[in-house]
ChimeraX commands (.cxc) that place a marker at each C-alpha (Angstrom):
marker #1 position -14.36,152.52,45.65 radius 0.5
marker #1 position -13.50,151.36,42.24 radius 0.5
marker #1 position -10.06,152.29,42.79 radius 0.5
marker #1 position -9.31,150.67,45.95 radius 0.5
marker #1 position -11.05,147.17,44.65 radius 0.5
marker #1 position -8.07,147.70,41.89 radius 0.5
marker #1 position -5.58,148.25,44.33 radius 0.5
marker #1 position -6.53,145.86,46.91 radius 0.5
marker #1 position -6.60,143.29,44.22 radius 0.5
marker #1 position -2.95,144.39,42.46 radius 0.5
marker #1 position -2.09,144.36,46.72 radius 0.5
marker #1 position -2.41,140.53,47.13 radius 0.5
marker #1 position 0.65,138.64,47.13 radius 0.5
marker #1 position -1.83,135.32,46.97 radius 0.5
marker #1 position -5.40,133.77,46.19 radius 0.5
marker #1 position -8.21,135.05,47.71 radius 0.5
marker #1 position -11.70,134.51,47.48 radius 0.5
marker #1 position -14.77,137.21,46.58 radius 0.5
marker #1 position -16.48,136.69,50.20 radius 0.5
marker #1 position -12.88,137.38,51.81 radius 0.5
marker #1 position -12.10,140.18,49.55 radius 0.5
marker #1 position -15.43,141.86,50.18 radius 0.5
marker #1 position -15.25,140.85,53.79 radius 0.5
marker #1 position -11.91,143.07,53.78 radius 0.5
marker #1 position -13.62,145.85,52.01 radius 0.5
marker #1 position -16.36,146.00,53.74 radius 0.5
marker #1 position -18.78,145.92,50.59 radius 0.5
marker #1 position -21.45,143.32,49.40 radius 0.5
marker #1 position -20.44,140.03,47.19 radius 0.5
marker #1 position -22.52,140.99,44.72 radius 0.5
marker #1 position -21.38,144.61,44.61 radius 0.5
marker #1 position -17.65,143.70,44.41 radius 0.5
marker #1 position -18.15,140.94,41.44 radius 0.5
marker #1 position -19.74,144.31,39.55 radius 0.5
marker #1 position -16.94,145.89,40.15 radius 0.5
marker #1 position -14.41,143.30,39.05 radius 0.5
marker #1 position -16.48,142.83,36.22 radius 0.5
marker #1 position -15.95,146.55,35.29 radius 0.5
marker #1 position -12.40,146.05,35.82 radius 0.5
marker #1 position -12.38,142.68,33.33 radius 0.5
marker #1 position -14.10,145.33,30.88 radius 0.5
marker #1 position -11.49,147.80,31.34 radius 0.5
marker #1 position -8.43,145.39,30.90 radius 0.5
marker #1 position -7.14,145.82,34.02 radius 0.5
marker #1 position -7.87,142.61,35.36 radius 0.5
marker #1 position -8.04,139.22,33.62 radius 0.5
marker #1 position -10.60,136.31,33.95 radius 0.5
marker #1 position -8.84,133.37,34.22 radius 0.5
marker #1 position -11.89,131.29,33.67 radius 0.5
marker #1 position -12.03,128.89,30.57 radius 0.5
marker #1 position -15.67,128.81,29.00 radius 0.5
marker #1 position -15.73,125.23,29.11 radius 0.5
marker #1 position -13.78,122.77,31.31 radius 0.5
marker #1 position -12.69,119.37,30.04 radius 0.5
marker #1 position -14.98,117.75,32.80 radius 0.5
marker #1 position -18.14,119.74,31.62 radius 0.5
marker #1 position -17.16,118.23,27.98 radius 0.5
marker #1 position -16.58,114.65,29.91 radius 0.5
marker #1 position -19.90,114.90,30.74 radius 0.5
marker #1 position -21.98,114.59,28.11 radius 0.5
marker #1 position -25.60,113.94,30.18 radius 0.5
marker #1 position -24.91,109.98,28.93 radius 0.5
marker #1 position -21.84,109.00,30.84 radius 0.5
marker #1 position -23.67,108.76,34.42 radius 0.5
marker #1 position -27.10,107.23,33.34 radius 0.5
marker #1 position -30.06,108.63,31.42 radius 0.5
marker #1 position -31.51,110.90,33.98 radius 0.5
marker #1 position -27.94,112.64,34.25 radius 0.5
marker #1 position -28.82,116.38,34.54 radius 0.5
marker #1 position -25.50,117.63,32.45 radius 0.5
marker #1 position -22.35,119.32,33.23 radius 0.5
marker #1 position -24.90,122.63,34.66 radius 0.5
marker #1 position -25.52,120.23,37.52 radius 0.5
marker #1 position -23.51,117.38,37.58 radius 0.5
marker #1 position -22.86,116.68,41.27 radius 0.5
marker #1 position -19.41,114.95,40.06 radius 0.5
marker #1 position -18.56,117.74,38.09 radius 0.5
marker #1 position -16.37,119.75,40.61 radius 0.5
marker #1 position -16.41,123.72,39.75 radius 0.5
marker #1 position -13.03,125.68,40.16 radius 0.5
marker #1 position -13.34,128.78,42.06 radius 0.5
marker #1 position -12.87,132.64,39.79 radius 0.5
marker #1 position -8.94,133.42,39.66 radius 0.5
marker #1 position -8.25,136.66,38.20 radius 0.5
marker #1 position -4.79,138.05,37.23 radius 0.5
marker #1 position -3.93,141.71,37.14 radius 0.5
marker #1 position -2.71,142.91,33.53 radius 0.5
marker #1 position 0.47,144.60,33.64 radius 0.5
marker #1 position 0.69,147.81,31.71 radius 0.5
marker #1 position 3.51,148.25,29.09 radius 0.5
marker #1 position 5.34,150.33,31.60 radius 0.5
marker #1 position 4.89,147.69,34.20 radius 0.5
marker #1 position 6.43,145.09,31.85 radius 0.5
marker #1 position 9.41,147.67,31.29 radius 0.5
marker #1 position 8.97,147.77,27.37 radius 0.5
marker #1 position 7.84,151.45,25.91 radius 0.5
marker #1 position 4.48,152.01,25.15 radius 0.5
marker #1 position 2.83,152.50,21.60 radius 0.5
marker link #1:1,2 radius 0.2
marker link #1:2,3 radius 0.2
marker link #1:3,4 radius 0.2
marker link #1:4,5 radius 0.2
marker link #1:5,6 radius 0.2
marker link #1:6,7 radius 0.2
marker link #1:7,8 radius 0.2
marker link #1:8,9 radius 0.2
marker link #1:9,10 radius 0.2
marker link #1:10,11 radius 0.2
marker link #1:11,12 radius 0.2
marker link #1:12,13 radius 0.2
marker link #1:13,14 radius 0.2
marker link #1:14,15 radius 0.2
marker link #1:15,16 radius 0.2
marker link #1:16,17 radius 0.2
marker link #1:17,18 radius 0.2
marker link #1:18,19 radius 0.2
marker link #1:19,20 radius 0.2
marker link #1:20,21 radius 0.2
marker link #1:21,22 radius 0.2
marker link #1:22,23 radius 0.2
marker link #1:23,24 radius 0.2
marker link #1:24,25 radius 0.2
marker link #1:25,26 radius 0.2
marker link #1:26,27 radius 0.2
marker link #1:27,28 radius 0.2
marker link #1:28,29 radius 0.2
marker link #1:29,30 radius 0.2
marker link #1:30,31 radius 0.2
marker link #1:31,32 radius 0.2
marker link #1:32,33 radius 0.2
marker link #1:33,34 radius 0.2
marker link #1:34,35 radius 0.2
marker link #1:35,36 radius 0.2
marker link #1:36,37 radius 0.2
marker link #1:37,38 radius 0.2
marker link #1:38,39 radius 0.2
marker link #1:39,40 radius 0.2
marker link #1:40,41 radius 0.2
marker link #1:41,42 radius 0.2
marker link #1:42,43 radius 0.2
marker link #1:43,44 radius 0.2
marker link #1:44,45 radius 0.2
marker link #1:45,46 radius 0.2
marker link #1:46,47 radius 0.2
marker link #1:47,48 radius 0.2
marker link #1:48,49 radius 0.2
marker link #1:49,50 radius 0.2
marker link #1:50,51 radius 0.2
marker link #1:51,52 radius 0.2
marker link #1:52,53 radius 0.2
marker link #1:53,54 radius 0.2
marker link #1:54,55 radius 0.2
marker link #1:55,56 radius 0.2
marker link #1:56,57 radius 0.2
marker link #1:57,58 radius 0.2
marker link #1:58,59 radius 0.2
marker link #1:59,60 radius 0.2
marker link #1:60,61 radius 0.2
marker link #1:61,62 radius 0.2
marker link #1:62,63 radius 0.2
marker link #1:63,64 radius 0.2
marker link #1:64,65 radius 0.2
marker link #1:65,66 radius 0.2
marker link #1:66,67 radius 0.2
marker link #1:67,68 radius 0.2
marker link #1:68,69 radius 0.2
marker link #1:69,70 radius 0.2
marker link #1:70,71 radius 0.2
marker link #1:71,72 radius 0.2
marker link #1:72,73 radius 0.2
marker link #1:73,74 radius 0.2
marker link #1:74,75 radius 0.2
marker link #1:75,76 radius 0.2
marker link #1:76,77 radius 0.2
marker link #1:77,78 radius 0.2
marker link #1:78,79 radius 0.2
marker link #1:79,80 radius 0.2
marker link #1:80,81 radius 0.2
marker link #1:81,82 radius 0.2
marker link #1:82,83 radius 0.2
marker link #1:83,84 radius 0.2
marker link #1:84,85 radius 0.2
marker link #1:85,86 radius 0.2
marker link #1:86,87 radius 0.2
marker link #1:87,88 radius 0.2
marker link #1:88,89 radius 0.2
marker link #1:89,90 radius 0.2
marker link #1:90,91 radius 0.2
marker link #1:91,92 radius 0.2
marker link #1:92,93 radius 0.2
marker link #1:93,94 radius 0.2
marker link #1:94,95 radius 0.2
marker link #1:95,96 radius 0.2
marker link #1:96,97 radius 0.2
marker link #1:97,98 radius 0.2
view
C-alpha cells in the first residue's frame, strides 16, 4: 500500500487534497497522512509547509484586542492547505549518482 500512495502521488499531474487522495485509494485520512509522513521520512516526498507563516508572526495575540486567542486560533488567520512535492532522484534529474 505504501507503494501505490508513492505512485499515486508521483501520478498527479496537479493539486489534490488528503480526503480526495484517500477517497481514490480507498484508505482512511488518517491512515494515508501516516503514510505520507513515512514517505517525508524517507525523502521521497517533500513538505512544502513553512513552520511559521508571516500571518501567524502578524499576529502577535495584541493586534486584534486583548482577548485575541493567537495565531493557533486566530479566526483571521487563514491556514494554507499541505502541498507536498515529489523529490526527484539523481537519475530522475539526469545527473550521475554519488
Amino acid at each position: 500500500m505504501l507503494r501505490r500512495v508513492l505512485r499515486e502521488i508521483e501520478a498527479l499531474r496537479g493539486p489534490i487534497n488528503l480526503y480526495d487522495l484517500a477517497r481514490r485509494l480507498e484508505i482512511e485520512p488518517g491512515a494515508l497522512e501516516g503514510m505520507i509522513d513515512f514517505w517525508i521520512w524517507k525523502g521521497r516526498l517533500k513538505d512544502n509547509r513553512s513552520g511559521v507563516t508571516a500571518a501567524e508572526v502578524a499576529c502577535s495575540g495584541a493586534v486584534c484586542s486583548r482577548s485575541c486567542p493567537g495565531p493557533q486560533d486566530c479566526p483571521f488567520v487563514v491556514r494554507m492547505p499541505r502541498t507536498l512535492s515529489v523529490v526527484l532522484s539523481p537519475q530522475d534529474k539526469g545527473t550521475p549518482g554519488i
